[in-house]
C-alpha positions in Angstrom: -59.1 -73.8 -22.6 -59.4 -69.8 -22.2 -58.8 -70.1 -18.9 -55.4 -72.4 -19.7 -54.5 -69.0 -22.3 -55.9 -66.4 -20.0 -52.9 -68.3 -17.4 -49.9 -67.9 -20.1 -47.4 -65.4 -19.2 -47.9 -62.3 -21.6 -44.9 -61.9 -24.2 -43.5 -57.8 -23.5 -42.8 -56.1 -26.5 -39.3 -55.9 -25.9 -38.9 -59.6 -25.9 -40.9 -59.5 -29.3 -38.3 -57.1 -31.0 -35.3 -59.2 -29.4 -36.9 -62.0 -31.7 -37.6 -60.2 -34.3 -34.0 -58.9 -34.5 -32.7 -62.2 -34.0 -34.8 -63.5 -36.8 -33.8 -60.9 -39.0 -30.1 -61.7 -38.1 -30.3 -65.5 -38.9 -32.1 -64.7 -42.5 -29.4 -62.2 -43.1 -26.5 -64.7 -41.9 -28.7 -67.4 -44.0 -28.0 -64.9 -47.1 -25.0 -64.1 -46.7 -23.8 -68.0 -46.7 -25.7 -68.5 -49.7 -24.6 -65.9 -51.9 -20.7 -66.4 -50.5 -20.8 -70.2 -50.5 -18.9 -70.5 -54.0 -16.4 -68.4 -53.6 -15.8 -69.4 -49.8 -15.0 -72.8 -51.1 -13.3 -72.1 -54.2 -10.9 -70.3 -51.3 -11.2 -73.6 -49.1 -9.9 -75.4 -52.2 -7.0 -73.4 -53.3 -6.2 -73.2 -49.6 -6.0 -76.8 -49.6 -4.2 -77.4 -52.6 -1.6 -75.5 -51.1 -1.8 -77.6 -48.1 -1.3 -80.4 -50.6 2.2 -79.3 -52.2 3.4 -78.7 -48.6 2.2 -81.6 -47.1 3.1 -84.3 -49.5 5.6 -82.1 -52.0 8.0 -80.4 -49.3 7.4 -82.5 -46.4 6.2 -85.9 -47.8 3.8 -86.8 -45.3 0.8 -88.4 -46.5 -2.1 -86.4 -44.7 -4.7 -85.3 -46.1 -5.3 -81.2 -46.9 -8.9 -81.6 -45.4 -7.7 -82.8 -42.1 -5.6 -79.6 -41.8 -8.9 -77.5 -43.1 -10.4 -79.1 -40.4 -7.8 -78.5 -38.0 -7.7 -74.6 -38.8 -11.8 -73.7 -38.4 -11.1 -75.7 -35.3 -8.3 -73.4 -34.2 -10.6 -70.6 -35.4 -13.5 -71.2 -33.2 -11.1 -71.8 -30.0 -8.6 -68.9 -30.7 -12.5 -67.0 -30.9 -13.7 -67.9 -28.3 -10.2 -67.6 -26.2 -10.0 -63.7 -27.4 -13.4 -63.5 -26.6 -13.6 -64.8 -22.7 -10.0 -63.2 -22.1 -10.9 -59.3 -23.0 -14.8 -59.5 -23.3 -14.8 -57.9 -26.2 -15.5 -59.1 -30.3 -12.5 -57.4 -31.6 -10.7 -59.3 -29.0 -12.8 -62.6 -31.2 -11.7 -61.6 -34.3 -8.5 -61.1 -33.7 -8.1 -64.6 -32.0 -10.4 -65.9 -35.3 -7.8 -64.1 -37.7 -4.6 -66.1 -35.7 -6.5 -69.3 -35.8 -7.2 -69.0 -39.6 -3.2 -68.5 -39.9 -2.2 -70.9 -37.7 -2.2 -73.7 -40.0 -0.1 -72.1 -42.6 2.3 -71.0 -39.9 3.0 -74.6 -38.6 3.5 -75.7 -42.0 5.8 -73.1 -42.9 7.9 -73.8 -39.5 7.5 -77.3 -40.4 8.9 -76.7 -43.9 11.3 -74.2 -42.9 13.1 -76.9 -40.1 12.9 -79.7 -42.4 15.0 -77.6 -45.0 17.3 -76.7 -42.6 18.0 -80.2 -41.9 18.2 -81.1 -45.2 21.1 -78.2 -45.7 22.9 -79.9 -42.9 22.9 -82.9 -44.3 24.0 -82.1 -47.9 27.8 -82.6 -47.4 27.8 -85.8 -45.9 25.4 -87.2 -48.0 27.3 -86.2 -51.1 30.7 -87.9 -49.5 28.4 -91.5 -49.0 27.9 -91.0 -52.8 31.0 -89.9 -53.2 32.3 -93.3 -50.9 29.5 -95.5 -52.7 31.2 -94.5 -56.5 34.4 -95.3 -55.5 33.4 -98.3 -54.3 32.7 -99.1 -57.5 29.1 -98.7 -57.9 27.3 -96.7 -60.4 25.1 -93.4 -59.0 21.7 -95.2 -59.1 23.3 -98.0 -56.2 25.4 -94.7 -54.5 21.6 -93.2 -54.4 20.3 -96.6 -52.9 23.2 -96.9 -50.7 22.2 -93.4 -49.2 18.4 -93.8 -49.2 18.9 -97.0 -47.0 21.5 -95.9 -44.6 21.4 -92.4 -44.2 19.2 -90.2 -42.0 15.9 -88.4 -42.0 15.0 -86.2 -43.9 17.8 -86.5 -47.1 17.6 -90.1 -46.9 13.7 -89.8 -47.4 14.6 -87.1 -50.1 16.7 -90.0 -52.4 14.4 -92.7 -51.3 11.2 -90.3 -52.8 13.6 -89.9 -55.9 14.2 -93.6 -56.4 10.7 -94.8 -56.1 9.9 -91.8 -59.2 12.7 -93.7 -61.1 11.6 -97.0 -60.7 7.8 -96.0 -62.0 9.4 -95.3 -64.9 10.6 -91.3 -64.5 14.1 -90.3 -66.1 16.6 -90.1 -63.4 17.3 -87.4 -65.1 13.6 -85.3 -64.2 13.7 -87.5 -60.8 16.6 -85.1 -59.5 14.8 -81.9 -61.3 11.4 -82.8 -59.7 13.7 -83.8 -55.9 15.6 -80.0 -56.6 12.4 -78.0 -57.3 10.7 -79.7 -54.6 13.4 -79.8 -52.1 13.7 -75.8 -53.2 17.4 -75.2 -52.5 20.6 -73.7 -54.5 22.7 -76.3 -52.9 20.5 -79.2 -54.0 20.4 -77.6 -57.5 24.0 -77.7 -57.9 24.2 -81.0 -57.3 21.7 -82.4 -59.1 23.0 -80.1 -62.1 26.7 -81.2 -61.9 25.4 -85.2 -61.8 23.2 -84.6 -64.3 25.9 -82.7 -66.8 28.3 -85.8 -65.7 25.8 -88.6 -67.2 25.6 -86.4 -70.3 29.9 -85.7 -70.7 31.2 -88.5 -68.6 34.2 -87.8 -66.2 35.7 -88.5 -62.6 32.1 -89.0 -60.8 33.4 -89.4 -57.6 36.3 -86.3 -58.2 33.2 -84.1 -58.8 31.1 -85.1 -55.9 34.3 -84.1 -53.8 34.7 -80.8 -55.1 31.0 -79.7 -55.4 31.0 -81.2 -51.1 33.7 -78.5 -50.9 32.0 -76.1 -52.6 29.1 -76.7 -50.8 30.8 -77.1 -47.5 32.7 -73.3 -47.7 29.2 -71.6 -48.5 28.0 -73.4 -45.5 31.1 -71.8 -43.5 30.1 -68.5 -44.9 26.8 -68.6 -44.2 27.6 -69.4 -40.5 29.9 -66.5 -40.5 27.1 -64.2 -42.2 24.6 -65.7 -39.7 27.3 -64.7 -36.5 27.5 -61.1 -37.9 24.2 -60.3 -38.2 23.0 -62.1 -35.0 22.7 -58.0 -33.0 20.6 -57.2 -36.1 17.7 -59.8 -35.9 17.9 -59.7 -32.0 17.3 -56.3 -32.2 14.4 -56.7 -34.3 13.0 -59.4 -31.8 13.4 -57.0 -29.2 11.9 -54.1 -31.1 8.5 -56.2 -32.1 8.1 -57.3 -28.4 9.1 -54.0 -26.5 6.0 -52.1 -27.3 3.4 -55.2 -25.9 5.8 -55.2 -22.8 5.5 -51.3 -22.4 1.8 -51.8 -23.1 1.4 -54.6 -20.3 3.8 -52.4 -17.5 1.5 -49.2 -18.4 -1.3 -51.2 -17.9 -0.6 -51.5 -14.1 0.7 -48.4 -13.7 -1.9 -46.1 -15.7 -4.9 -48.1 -16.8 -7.4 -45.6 -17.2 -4.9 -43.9 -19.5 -4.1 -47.8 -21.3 -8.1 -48.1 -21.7 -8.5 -45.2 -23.5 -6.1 -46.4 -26.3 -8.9 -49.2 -26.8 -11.9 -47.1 -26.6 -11.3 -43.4 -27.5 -11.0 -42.9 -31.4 -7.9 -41.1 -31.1 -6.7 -44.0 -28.8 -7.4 -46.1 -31.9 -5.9 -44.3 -34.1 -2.3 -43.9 -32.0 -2.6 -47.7 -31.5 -2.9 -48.7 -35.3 -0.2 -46.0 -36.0 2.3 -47.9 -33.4 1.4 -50.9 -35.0 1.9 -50.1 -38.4 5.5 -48.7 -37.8 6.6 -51.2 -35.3 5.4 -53.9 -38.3 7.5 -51.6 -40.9 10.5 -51.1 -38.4 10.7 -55.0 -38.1 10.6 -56.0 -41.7 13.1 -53.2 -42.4 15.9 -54.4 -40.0 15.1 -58.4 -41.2 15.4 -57.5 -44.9 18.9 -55.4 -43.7 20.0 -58.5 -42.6 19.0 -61.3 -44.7 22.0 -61.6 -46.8 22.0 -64.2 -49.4 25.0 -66.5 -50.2 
């Protein structure tokens, strides 16, 4: 039995301390979880209640908020570890960790933001099948049926959604106030609005559905014109975000000691989060120049 000890390999004091560290760095991560576990997922829930009002508010799809919590540590640990293999460096982690933990709301505002533009598109000729479905001789609750059934994704989902809250027993009324606040558009407003003032004062239903899809149609043409005009504008401010991580890359080649130091040296820091800052500035400046609301 001594003889079996007296044969072990003798532990060096250096590999004690790298234990002892390591210990001392799981106790302290063990602490840290505990004391931050509440408010971590009080975050994780009002993140996903948020997912929620996207996910089955605005887009109507019926998928869970925890599957897209899931999704985003997901994207968090491979965005990590990405950053990490690519520069060899844990700023080069956390900055992959940062852009994983956004990802998820990204793709849902890009998903919001292209289903509303559809939805804009397809105002006008939805209005003219309720317009066509009144004259017809059917009242606005068939017209509504009529283009829930036939027309296309996403308004037709929009009316169908609408429909189904009027037949659990919702006012048609707060059906279209609960279809504008959740669609969230001015357009969508105005029409609910004007059918909503016609069931209260009576009148020419179909005569008003034609004049607000003119209405609606000439701020669609301005818009369009708006959008031409300041087209140079928001290219420039494309070009102006990407132009200093295309310098950056070039510079690289030609000068990469130099490009290094910007990464190491304080002052190198320092320049770099400077450039940052007022390239961010620069481009929100020239977007909110021209965003021009209708």
């Amino acid at each position: 039995m001594i003889a079996a000890l007296a044969a072990l390999p003798l532990v060096s004091a250096e590999t004690l301390l790298r234990l002892g560290m390591m210990a001392v760095v799981g106790v302290a991560a063990g602490m840290f979880a505990v004391a931050w576990y509440r408010p971590v997922r009080q975050f994780i829930a009002r993140r996903e209640e948020r997912y929620d009002q996207v996910l089955r508010g605005s887009l109507l799809l019926d998928v869970r908020p925890r599957t897209v919590t899931v999704m985003g540590l997901g994207a968090i640990l491979l965005l990590g570890l990405i950053g990490y293999a690519m520069v060899r460096h844990p700023l080069a982690a956390a900055l992959g960790a940062v852009l994983g933990g956004l990802l998820p709301s990204l793709v849902l505002k890009l998903l919001k933001a292209r289903r509303s533009y559809r939805l804009q598109e397809q105002l006008v000729d939805g209005i003219q099948t309720l317009s066509a479905g009144v004259r017809a001789g059917l009242n606005l609750i068939q017209s509504m049926e009529l283009l829930a059934q036939n027309g296309v994704r996403p308004i037709s989902e929009e009316f169908a959604h609408l429909l189904r809250e009027y037949e659990y027993g919702i006012p048609i009324e707060r059906a279209m106030l609960n279809a504008a606040d959740r669609i969230g558009s001015s357009n969508y407003r105005l029409l609910f609005s004007a059918l909503q003032t016609h069931r209260e004062r009576g009148g020419d239903l179909g005569e008003t559905l034609d004049r607000i899809a003119d209405s609606i149609r000439e701020i669609h043409r301005l818009e369009k014109r708006i959008e031409t005009l300041t087209a140079p504008g928001r290219t420039a401010a494309r070009w102006m975000g990407a132009m200093p991580i295309v310098i950056l890359i070039i510079m690289r080649f030609i000068e990469p000691e130099g490009v290094s130091l910007l990464f190491t040296d304080d002052i190198g820091k320092l320049i770099l989060a400077v450039i940052v800052l007022f390239n961010v500035v620069g481009f929100l400046w020239i977007r909110k120049i021209v965003s021009i609301d209708v």
